[in-house]
N, C-alpha and C positions, 0 to 999 in steps of 0.2 A: 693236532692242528688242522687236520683235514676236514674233521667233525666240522670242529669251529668253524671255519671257513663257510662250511656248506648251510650252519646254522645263518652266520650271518648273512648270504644271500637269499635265503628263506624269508627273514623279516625284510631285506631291502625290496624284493617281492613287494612282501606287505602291504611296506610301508611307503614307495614313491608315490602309489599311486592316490594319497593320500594327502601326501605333502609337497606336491606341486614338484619342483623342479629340484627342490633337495634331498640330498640323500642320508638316511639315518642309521648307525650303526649301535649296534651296544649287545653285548653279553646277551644271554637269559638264562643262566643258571647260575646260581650265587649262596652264599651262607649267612646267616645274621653275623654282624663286624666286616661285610666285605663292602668295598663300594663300587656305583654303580657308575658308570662311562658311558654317558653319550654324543655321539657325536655326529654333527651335521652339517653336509661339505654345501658350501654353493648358497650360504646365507650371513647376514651381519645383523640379523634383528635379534632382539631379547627375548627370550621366554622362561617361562616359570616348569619346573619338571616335577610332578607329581606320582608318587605310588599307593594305590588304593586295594586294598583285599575286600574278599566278601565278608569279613565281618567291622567292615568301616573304621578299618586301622590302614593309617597311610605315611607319610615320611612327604613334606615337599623341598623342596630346596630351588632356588631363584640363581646357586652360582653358573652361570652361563657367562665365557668370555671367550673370545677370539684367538685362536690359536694357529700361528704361518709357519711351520717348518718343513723344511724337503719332504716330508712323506705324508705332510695334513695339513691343510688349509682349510680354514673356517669353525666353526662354535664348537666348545666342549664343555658340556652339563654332568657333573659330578654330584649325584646323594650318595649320603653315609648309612647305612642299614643300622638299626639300634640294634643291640642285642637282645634285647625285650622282642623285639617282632614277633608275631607265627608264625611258622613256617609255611609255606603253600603256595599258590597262585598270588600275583599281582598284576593289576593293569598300570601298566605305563602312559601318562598323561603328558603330553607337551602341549602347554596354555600359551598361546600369548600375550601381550601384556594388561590387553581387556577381558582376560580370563578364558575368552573362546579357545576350544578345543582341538591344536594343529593337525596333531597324529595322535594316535594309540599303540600300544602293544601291551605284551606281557611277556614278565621275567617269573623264574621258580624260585625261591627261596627255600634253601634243605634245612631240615632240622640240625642243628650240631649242637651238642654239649659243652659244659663250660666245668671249670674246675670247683670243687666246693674248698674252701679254709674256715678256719677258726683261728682268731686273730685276740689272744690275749690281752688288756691293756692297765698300767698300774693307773696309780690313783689320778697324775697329773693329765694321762691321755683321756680318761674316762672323764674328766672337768671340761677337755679342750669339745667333747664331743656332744655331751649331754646336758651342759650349764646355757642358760641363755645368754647372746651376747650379737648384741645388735651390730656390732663390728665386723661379725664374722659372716652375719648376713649380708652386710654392706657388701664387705669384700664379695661374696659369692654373685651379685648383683652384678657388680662389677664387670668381672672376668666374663661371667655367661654373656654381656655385653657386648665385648670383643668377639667371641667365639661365633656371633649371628651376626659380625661384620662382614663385606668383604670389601677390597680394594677393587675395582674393576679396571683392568686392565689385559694387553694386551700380551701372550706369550708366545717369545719366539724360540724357545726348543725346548725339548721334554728333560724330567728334570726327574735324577733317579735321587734313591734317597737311602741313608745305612745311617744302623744304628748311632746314639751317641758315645757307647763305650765300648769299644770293640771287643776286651777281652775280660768283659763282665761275665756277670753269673746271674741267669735270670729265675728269679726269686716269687712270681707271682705272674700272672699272664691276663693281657686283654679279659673282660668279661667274668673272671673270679665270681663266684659267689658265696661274700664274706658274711660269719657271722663275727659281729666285737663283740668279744665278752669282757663286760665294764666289771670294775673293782667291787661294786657293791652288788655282785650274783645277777643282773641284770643285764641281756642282752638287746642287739640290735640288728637285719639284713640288712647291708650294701650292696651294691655290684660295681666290681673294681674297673673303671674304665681306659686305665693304663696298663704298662708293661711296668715290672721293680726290677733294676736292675742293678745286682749287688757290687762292691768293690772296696778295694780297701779306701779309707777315708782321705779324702785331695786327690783322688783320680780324677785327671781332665776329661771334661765331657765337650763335647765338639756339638755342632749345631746341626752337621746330619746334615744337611740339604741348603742352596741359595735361599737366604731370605730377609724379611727385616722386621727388627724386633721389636714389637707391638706393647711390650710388657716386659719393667724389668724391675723387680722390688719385694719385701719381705708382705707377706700375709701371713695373719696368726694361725692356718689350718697345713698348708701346703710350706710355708717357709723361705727360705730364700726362693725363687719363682722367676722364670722365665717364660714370655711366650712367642715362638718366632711365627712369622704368616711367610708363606713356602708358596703358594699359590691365592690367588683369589678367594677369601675362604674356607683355606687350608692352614689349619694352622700345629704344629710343634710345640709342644706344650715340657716343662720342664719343672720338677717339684723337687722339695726337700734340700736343695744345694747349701752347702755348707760357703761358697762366695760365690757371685756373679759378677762376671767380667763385662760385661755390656751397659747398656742403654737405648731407653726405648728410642727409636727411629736409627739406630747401627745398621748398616748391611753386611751380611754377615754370609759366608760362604759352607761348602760342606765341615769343612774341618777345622774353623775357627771355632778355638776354645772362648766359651761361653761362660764356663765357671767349673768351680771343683765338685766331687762329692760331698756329702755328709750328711746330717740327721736333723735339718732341720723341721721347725713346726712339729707338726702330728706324726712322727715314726717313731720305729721300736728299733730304729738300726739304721747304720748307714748306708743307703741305697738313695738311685736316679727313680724318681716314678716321671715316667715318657710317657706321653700320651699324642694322639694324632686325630684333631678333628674338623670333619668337613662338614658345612655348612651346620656347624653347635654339636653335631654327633659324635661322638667319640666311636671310632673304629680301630678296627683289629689293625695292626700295622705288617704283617706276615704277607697281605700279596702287594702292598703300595712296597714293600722294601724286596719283591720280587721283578714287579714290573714299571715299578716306578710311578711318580702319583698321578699322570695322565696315563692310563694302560697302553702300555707301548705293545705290548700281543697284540692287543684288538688293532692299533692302528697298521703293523707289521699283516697283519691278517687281510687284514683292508687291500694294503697292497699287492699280497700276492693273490688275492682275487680277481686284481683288475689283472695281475700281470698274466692271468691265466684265463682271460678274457680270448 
């Protein structure tokens, strides 16, 4: 924590002298699927947060909203890191809303590994995958839709977040790198951009976190289908359910049962595929479900820096 600490006054260094009268906080060391916190006290304007490498691979994201609670007052910009990215160097970009240039920095991004599978499929899942069918583009149209919304609004306390099935069995992990092998000797690469998590079949899955439900209905690829928005462009994503309890615009709390398990759509088995994504990205969910999905470290960090003023 002490690093940290010292890291973050290093870039407030930086970065004040820069950015006029406010002050900017955020990370710089990170993994592909983490996301990235920034936050800046002492302003209510909108900006656009950009990340650019040297080889002209970048990540932006526009979710900027207002955030008043006892230990942080004013704006917090969250990007999702693909797991595709390279690793290495990035400059950190805050635009404002006529695209000029506020502040700068730079964050690291480490290289991490991802699991490999081989993912069998009989004849009907090999149809659902490899047949055309302009419905299932629709629907994918659709969702990605939602997923590059957000609600702008204002947040007043931080908001932690735990899984939907507590004493599941997880079966496949953020970032997977599948290959299907289709019925007829022919394969395909994916990368799995959720958690699978296993159960026996009508286990209650909960909603994990405050929010409301943006999406609630059958598609032919993912199945019964849920999707909650938890934050501004934060969204809870929920596949395969065997029923859903909800409807779209529910408010809906951490533990409100949402729907059962089961096999619906594209699976080989009864399992939850959980996903979590900010601003369209689909991220790892292991530190938002350690620190909660505004990084309550960095803000905790914040204040024992001032308090060590």
């Amino acid at each position: 924590m002490k690093s940290l600490s010292i890291t973050i006054i290093i870039f407030l260094m930086l970065l004040t002298e820069v950015f006029a009268d406010q002050e900017v906080y955020y990370n710089s060391n990170f993994e592909r699927g983490d996301v990235v916190t920034v936050l800046i006290q002492g302003d209510d304007k909108s900006y656009i947060l950009e990340l650019v490498n040297s080889y002209g691979q970048y990540e932006t994201s526009n979710i900027f909203f207002p955030v008043d609670t006892i230990n942080f007052k004013g704006q917090v910009a969250l990007i999702g890191l693909d797991s595709t990215l390279k690793a290495g160097k990035y400059t950190l970009l805050i635009k404002n809303d006529d695209g000029g240039i506020e502040s700068t920095g730079e964050i690291l991004i480490h290289e991490n590994t991802f699991k490999k599978e081989n993912i069998p499929l009989d004849h009907a899942n090999t149809s659902l995958r490899t047949d055309p069918n302009p419905e299932i583009v629709s629907e994918a149209v659709q969702i990605h839709q939602i997923y590059g919304t957000s609600s702008f609004s204002s947040v007043s306390r931080l908001k932690s977040i735990s899984l939907p099935i507590l004493n599941g069995i997880i079966t496949s992990w953020y970032g997977d790198r599948r290959l299907f092998l289709y019925s007829d000797g022919s394969s395909s690469a994916a990368i799995h951009n959720g958690t699978d998590i296993a159960a026996p079949f009508g286990t209650k899955i909960n909603a994990g976190c405050t929010g409301q439900v943006v999406f609630a209905g059958k598609r032919i690829i993912t199945g019964n289908s849920v999707v909650i928005e938890y934050l501004p462009g934060v969204y809870g994503v929920f596949f395969h359910m065997n029923e859903f309890f909800v409807s779209k615009g529910d408010i809906v709390v951490e533990d409100t049962v949402i729907g059962s398990l089961g096999s619906s759509g594209l699976a080989t088995g009864p399992h939850l595929h959980w996903e979590l994504r900010v601003g369209g990205v689909p991220v790892n969910p292991d530190s938002l479900l350690k620190n909660g999905l505004i990084d309550n470290s960095l803000i905790m960090s914040i204040v024992s820096s001032h308090t060590a003023e």
